[in-house]
ZAMISE-109153 format. One record per atom (N, C-alpha, C): residue in one letter; x, y, z. Coordinates in steps of 0.2 Angstrom, whole numbers, padded with zeros to 4 digits, always signed. Atoms other than C-alpha are relative to their C-alpha. Layout:
// ZAMISE-109153
AXYZ/...
This chain:
// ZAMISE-109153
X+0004-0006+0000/X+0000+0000+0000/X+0004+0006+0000/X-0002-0007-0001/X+0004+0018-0002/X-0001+0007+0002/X+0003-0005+0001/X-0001+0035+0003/X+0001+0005-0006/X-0002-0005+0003/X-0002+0047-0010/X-0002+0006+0004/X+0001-0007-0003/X-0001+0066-0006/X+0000+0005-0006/X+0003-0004+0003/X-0009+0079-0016/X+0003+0006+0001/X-0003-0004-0002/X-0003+0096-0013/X-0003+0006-0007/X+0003-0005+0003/X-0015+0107-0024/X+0000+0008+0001/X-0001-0008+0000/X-0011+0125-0026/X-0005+0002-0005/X+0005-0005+0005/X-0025+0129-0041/X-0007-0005+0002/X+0005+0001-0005/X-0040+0127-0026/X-0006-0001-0005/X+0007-0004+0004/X-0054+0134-0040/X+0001-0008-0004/X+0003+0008+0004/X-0053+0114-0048/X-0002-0007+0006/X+0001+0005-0004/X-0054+0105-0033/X-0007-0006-0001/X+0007+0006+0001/X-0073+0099-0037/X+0002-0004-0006/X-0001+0005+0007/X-0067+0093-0056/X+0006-0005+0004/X-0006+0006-0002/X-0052+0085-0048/X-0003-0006+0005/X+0004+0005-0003/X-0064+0074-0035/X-0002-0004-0008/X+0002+0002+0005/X-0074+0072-0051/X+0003-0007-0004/X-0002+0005+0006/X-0061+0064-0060/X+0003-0005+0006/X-0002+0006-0007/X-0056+0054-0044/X-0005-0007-0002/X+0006+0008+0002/X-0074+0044-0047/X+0000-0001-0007/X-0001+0001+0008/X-0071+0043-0067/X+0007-0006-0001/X-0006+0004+0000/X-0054+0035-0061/X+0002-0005+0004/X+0001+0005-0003/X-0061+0024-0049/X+0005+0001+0007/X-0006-0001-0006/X-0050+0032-0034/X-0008+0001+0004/X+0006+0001-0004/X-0062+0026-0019/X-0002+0005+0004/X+0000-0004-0007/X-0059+0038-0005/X+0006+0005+0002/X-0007-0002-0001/X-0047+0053+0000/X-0005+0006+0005/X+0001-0007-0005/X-0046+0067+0012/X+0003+0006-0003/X-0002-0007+0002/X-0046+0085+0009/X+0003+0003+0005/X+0000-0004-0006/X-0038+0097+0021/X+0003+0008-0003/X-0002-0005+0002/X-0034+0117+0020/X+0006-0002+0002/X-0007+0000-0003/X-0016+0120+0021/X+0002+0007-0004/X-0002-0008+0004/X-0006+0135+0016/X+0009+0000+0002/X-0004+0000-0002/X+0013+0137+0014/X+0004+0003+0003/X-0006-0003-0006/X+0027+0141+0026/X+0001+0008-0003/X-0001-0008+0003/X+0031+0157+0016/X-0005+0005+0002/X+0006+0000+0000/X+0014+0161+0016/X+0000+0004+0007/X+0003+0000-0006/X+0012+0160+0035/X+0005+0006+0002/X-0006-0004-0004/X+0029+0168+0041/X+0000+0006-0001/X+0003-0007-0001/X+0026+0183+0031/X-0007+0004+0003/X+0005-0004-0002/X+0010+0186+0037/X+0001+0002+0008/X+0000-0002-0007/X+0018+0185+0056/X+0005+0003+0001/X-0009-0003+0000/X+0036+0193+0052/X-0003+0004-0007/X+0001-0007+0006/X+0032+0207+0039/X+0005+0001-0004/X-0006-0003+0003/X+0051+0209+0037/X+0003-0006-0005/X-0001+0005+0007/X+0051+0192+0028/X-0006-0002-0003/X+0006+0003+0004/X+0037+0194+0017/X+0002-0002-0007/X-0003+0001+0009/X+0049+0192+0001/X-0001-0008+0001/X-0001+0007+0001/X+0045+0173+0005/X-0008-0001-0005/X+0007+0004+0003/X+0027+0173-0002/X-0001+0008-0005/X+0002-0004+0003/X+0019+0182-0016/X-0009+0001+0001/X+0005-0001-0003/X+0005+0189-0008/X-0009+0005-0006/X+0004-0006+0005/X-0004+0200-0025/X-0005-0009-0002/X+0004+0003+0001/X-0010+0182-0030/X-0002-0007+0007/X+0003+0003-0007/X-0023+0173-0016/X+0002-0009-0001/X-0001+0006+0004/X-0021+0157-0025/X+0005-0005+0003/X-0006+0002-0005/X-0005+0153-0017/X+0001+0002+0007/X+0000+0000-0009/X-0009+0158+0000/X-0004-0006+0001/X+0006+0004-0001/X-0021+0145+0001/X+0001-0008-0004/X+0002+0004+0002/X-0020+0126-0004/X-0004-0005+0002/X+0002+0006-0004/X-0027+0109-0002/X+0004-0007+0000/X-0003+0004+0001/X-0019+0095+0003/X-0003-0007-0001/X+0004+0004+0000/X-0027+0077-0002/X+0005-0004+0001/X-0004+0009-0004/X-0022+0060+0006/X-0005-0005-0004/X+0005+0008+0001/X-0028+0042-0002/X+0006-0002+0000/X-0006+0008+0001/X-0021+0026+0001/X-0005-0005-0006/X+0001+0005+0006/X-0019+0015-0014/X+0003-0007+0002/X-0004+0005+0000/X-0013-0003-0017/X+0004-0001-0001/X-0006+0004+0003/X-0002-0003-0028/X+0004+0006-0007/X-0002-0005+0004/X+0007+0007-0041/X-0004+0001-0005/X+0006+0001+0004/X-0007+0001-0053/X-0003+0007+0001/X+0005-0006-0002/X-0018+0014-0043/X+0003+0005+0002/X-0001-0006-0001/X-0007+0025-0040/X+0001+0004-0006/X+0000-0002+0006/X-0004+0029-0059/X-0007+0002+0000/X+0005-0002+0001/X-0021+0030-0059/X-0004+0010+0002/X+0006-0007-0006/X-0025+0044-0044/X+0005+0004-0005/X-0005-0004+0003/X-0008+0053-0056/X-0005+0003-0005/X+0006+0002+0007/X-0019+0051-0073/X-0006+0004+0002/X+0006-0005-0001/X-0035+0061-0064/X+0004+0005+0003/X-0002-0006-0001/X-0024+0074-0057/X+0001+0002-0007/X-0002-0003+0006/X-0015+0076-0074/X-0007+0001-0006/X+0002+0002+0005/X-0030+0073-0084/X-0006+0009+0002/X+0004-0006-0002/X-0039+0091-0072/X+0006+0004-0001/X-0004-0006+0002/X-0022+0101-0073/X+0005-0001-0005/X-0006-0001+0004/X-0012+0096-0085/X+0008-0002+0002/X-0008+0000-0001/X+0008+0096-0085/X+0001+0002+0009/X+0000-0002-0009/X+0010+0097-0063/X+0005+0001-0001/X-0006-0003-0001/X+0027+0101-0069/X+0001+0008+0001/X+0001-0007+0000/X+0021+0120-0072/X-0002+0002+0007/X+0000-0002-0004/X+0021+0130-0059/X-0007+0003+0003/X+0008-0003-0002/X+0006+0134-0046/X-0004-0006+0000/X+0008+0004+0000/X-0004+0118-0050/X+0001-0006+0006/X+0001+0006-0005/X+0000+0102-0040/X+0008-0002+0003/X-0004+0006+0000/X+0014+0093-0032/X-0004-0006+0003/X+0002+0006-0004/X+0012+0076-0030/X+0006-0007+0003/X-0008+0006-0002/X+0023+0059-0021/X-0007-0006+0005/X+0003+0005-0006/X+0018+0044-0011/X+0007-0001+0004/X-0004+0004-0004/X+0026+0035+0003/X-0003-0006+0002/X+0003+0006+0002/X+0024+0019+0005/X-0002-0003+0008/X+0004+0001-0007/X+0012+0012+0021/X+0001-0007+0002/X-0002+0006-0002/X+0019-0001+0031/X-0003-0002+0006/X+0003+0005-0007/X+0008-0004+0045/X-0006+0004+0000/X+0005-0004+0000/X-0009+0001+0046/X-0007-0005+0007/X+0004+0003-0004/X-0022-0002+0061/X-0007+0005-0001/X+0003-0005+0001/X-0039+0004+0061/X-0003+0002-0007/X+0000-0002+0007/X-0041+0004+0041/X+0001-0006-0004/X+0001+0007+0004/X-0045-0010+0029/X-0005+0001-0007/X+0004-0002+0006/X-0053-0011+0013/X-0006+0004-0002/X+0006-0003+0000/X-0070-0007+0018/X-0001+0006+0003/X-0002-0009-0001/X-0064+0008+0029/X-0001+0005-0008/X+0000-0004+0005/X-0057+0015+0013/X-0005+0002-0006/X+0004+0002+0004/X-0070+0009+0003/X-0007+0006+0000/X+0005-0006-0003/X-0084+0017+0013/X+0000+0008+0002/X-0002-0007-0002/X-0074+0033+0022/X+0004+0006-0004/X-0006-0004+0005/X-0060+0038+0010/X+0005-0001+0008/X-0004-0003-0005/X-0046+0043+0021/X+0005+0004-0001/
């Protein structure tokens, strides 16, 4: 098993990107707000606000998505509905993505993910 980790910077496709989730058979995943370091520091230290670029909102703000898959099968898969809602995530501003690989899990079983996402 794996977790993949999302890391959406362009928020305003979040619903097409679920979308292509169920198009892509990806069962279950969690959303959460996140925003990044740059981001935060200048808003609490003023005198490092060259860390963030504050003219566009877009990147003060993203969302981080978690699913655990089987296998690399389905991880191509969850890549393939991100790529397939932004395109090239090499360009700047849209996604990064990565897994790491799930070595013990309690609490969570097929039908967990099946039924809750996680």
């Amino acid at each position: 098993m794996e977790l993949v980790i999302i890391v959406l910077n362009k928020t305003d496709v979040l619903d097409e990107l679920l979308t292509a989730f169920v198009e892509y058979k990806v069962t279950g995943a969690t959303v959460l707000d996140s925003s990044g370091m740059g981001h935060i520091i200048s808003n609490r230290f003023p005198m490092f606000s060259m860390f963030a670029e504050l003219k566009d909102e877009r990147k003060a703000n993203s969302k981080t998505i978690f699913t655990v898959v089987e296998n690399e099968s389905e991880r191509e898969d969850v890549l393939h509905a991100v790529e397939s809602v932004l395109g090239d995530i090499t360009e700047p501003d849209t996604a990064i993505f990565f897994s790491l690989p799930v070595n013990f899990t309690k609490g969570i079983d097929d039908e967990t993910i099946l039924e809750e996402g996680f």
